[in-house]
Steps between C-alpha positions, in 0.01 A plus 500: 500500500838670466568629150750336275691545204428336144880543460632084519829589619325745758206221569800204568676787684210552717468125557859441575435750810237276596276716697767621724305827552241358690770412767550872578785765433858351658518817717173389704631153520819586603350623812279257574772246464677745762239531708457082508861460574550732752185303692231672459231293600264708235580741200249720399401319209433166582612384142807655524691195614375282231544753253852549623584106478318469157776766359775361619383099378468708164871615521588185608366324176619789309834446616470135458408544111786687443737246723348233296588669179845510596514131657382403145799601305775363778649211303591436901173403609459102492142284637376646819257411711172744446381660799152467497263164293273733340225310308588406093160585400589819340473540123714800437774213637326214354812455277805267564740805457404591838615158653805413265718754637501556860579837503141593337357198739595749813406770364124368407488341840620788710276706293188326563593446831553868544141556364351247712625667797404842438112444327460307861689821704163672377312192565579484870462897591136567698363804200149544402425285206505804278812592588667168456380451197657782363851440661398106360486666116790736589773202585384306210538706276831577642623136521343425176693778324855370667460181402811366359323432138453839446841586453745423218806412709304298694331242324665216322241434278510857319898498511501142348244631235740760421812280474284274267391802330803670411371784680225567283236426774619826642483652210118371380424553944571927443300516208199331666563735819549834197155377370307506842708808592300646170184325639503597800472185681634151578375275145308173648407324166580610095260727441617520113305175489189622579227782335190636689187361168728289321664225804283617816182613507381362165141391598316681193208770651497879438520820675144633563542768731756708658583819671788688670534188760415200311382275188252236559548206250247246397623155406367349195261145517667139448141326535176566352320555803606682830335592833294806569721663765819582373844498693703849551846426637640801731894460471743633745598880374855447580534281235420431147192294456649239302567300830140316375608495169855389467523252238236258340577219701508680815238793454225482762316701280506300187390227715216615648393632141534155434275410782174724292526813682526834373785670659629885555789590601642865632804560393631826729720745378896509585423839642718802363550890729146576291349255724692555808198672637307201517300384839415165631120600451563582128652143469134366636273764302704563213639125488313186640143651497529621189649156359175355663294718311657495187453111517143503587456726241668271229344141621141623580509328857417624776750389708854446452757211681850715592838358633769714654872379536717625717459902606218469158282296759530759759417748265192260384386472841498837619289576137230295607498590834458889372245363300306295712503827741343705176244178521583416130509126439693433186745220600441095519793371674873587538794303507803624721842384392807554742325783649500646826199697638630503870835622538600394830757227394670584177790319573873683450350754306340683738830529690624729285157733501551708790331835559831701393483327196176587407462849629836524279346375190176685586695832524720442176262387271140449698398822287635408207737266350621184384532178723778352228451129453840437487548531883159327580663263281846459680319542879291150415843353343702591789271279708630173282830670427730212467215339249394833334796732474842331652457185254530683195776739658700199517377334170529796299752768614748202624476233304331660182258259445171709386186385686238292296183595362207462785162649373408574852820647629483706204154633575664594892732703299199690319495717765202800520469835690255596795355853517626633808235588693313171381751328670533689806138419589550174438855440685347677808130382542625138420837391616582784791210566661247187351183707446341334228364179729315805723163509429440882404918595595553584149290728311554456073314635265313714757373167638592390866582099400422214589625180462252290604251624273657307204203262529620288164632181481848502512805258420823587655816334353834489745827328415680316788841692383432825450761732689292839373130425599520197792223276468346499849469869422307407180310258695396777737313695214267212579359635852470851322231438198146447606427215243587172518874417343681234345919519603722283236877462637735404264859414517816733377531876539360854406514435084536122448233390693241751356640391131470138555325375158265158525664376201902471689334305756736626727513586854172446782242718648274465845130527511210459716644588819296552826298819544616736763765796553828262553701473177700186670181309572348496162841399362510249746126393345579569145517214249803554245451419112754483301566726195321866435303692678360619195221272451335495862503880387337439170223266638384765733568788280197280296283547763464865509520573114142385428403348179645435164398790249660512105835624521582870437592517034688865570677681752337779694204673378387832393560687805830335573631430192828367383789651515818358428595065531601326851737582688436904454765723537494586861645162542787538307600855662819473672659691812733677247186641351312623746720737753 
C-alpha cells in the first residue's frame, strides 16, 4: 500500500490523478509508443504498448473534460445526437438535470461511454491476474475521479442549487471542505451528532482490566440466570470496538446479553509513538490470551466461547492455535466474522499489496512507528470511492448540503493506529506472501502454528457483499480448522450484514449448505431464511455455553477489579491524541 496524505484537498488531488503512476513515467512510454509505431514486432517491455495506449485514452478524456467544459457555456450549441447509449443506471446522474438540457445529456453520455471503453481496454489486454487488477483499480479510480459530477462547472444540479441558493451553497460547500481540511479527511456522516458512552456504545459493563494495549470490558446481566461459559468478543484493531455496540437497537452485544450470556469485550488501544514498538505476537500474548484469561478468571469456567471479526478473528485464531501448540485447552468454540484465514483471494485489496509496498512500509516504520488509521481508512474507501468519498465531495463541497448522521459511518470515521511493526508482520505473512494457512510457515509467539489444530467448534459468518473480506475466501477458513464448522452467509456487505439486528427483520441469510471445499456448491445447496443471521448464531452459541448458573451481582472481582464505567477511555482516544 502506497502512502497517502490525510490532507482532503491532497487525498481528492491524489484521486483526481487516478492512479496514473502505475501506468509508468511518459518518457518510457514515449518510447514504447515509438518503438510500436515504427513496427517493432516486440518492445522490450511487453506492457509497454498498453501502457503507452492507456496514457494517451487518459489525455484523450482529459482533453475531452476540458472540451466539454467549454461546449457547456456555448449559448451556440443546440440538441445533438450523443455519440455513444451509455446505460442510465448511474446515480451520480440519476437526476433529470442531466437529461433536460442536452448539453449535460452529451456530456454524461460521452463520459460514460468514454469509461466504458477504457475499464474494457484493460479488460481485453492478456496480463497476469495480479497485474490487471491493479491497472483495473488504477482506471477506476481515474474515471471515477473525472466524472463530470465532480466538478462545479459541470454539473447542473450543483449550478442550479446555487442559482436557487443565491450562492450561498458555495458559500456553506467551502466551509464544509475548511472543516475536513481541519480534519483531515473527507466528512461521511455528522459526527457532532454522535458521542462515544452517551449515543454509541452505551451497553452498561465496566472496565476490569487493562494494560499498555488494551481494556477488557465486562457487560453487565439483563436476566437472572446466564450460562457457564462466557462470550469474549475479539474486535478488529483497526477500529474502535463499538462496531458490536453501536446503538441499543442495533448492538450485537446488548443482544446477546439479552440472550443470558455473560459477555467481554476487548476494547484495543488507538495506539500512540509509545506503542509504536508493538509486535503482532504482543497483540496475541499481551492481547487475546490475556483477555481469555482475564475472563476465565472473572466467570470461574473453565472454558471460554470467543468470536473474532474481521482481522480480530485472525488474531483469535492464530491465539488458539499458539495455544493449542503450548497444549493448553482454555477455549469452547469460536465464531469467525468476515474473516479471512487464507489469503489467497482477497479481492482488489491485495492488488495494491505488492512486495515494494511492503518492504517500503517494513523499512519506514517495520521497527518502529505508526501505521496512521487515517490512510488504512482512505485505502478501504478508495475501493467504494464514488459511495464512500466522491458522494459527499459532491454533496458537501458543491452543493453544501452536510451529510446526515449514520451511527455506523460515523464509527468508519473513528479511525485507530497500528504499531508498525505489528502491522508489518501482519501485511506480509497474510496478504503478500499468505503464510498463515501453512501449517508451521509462521512461527508467533515462539510457536511454529498451526491452523488445523484449532480443534473447537467453530461458526464462520460471511456476507454475500463484502468488497474487503470475499466470502468464498471466508468460506475457505472452513477446509483449514480441524473441527467440524457451521458457515452462515448473509446478504449485504463488510458492516451491514454483520450488524443486521433480528428485531429490523431485514435482509436474508443462507444456511446448511453441502459439505465439501467448493464455496459455489454449498450455495447452490443452501436454504435461504429470511431476516438475521443473528439468531441461527444465538441457537448454536447455546450449545456450547453449558448450563444456566445465577447471574454475576458485580463487575469483576478481587483480582480484576473495577476500574472506571463502559466504554473505558481507550475507546474514546482519538488520532489527534495519540501521534
Amino acid at each position: 500500500m502506497g502512502t497517502t496524505s490525510n490532507n482532503p484537498a491532497e487525498l481528492l488531488a491524489s484521486l483526481l490523478k487516478g492512479g496514473q503512476s502505475i501506468f509508468g513515467n511518459p518518457t518510457a512510454t514515449n518510447d514504447a509508443a515509438s518503438a510500436a509505431g515504427s513496427g517493432a514486432s516486440s518492445p522490450s517491455d511487453p506492457m509497454s504498448v498498453f501502457i503507452a495506449f492507456t496514457q494517451q485514452m487518459t489525455q484523450i478524456q482529459q482533453h475531452f473534460v476540458d472540451q466539454m467544459t467549454g461546449f457547456r457555456s456555448d449559448p451556440r450549441i443546440e440538441s445533438t445526437t450523443p455519440p455513444t447509449t451509455a446505460k442510465d443506471s448511474d446515480k451520480r446522474f440519476a437526476a433529470e438535470a442531466w437529461r433536460n438540457d442536452p448539453r449535460f445529456d452529451l456530456l454524461r453520455r460521452t463520459y460514460l461511454g468514454y469509461s466504458e471503453y477504457l475499464q474494457s481496454a484493460v479488460e481485453s489486454v492478456p496480463l497476469d491476474d495480479k497485474t490487471k487488477a491493479q491497472m483495473r483499480y488504477g482506471m477506476r479510480q481515474l474515471v471515477d475521479a473525472m466524472s463530470p459530477s465532480n466538478f462545479f462547472v459541470t454539473n447542473p444540479e450543483a449550478i442550479q442549487v446555487a442559482i436557487e441558493t443565491g450562492g450561498q451553497s458555495l458559500v456553506q460547500g467551502m466551509n464544509l471542505f475548511l472543516e475536513d481540511l481541519a480534519k483531515g479527511r473527507v466528512s461521511s456522516t455528522d459526527e457532532k451528532s454522535y458521542e462515544v458512552g452517551k449515543d454509541v456504545a452505551t451497553t452498561p459493563g465496566a472496565v476490569i482490566f487493562e494494560n499498555d494495549l488494551m481494556q477488557v470490558i465486562q457487560y453487565a446481566p439483563t436476566t437472572s440466570t446466564v450460562r457457564e461459559r462466557p462470550l469474549l468478543m475479539i474486535p478488529p484493531c483497526i477500529n474502535k470496538f463499538y462496531i458490536l455496540d453501536l446503538q441499543p437497537n442495533n448492538s450485537l452485544v446488548r443482544y446477546i446479553v439479552a440472550q443470558g450470556h455473560t459477555v467481554f469485550m476487548v476494547s484495543w488501544r488507538n495506539i500512540g509513538s509509545e506503542q509504536g514498538h508493538l509486535t503482532w505476537d504482543e497483540y496475541l500474548e499481551q492481547g487475546v490470551m490475556q483477555a481469555i484469561d482475564v475472563a476465565l478468571g472473572v466467570s470461574g469456567a473453565a472454558k471460554v466461547n470467543t468470536l473474532g471479526f474481521c482481522v480480530g478473528g485472525t488474531l483469535l485464531a492464530s491465539a488458539i492455535a499458539v495455544m493449542r501448540a503450548r497444549n493448553e485447552d482454555k477455549v469452547a468454540s469460536m465464531t469467525l466474522l468476515t474473516t479471512m484465514l487464507d489469503y489467497a483471494d482477497t479481492g482488489e485489496i491485495g492488488a495494491l499489496v505488492t512486495e515494494q509496498s511492503v518492504a517500503a512500509r517494513e523499512a519506514a516504520i517495520g521497527g518502529g512507528g505508526l501505521m496512521q488509521g487515517k490512510e488504512l481508512a482512505f485505502t478501504f474507501s478508495s475501493l467504494r470511492a464514488n459511495d464512500l468519498i466522491w458522494q459527499y465531495v459532491v454533496n458537501g463541497y458543491l452543493k453544501g448540503k452536510a451529510p446526515p448522521a449514520f451511527d455506523m459511518l460515523y464509527w468508519n470515521a473513528d479511525t485507530t493506529n497500528l504499531p508498525g511493526p505489528m502491522f508489518c508482520w501482519y501485511i506480509r505473512n497474510t496478504y503478500l506472501e499468505n503464510n498463515l494457512r501453512v501449517p508451521g510457515k509462521t512461527i508467533q509467539c515462539g510457536e511454529a502454528v498451526n491452523l488445523s489444530l484449532v480443534d473447537v467448534p467453530t461458526f464462520v459468518y460471511a456476507s454475500r457483499e463484502d468488497h474487503i473480506v470475499p466470502w468464498r475466501t471466508a468460506f475457505a477458513s472452513t477446509q483449514l480448522l480441524s473441527h467440524n464448522t457451521t458457515f452462515v452467509l448473509g446478504a449485504s456487505g463488510h458492516i451491514a450484514g454483520v450488524i443486521n439486528p433480528a428485531s429490523k427483520n431485514k435482509r436474508n441469510h443462507w444456511v446448511a449448505g453441502a459439505a465439501g471445499p467448493d464455496p459455489d456448491r454449498w450455495l447452490e445447496s443452501a436454504r435461504e431464511v429470511p431476516g438475521s443471521w443473528w439468531p441461527e448464531w444465538s441457537t448454536w452459541l447455546r450449545e456450547q455455553a453449558g448450563a444456566e448458573v445465577p447471574a454475576p451481582k458485580t463487575m469483576g472481582n478481587p483480582k480484576y477489579p473495577r476500574i472506571e464505567a463502559a466504554p473505558g477511555r481507550y475507546v474514546k482516544e482519538k488520532d489527534s491524541e495519540t501521534r
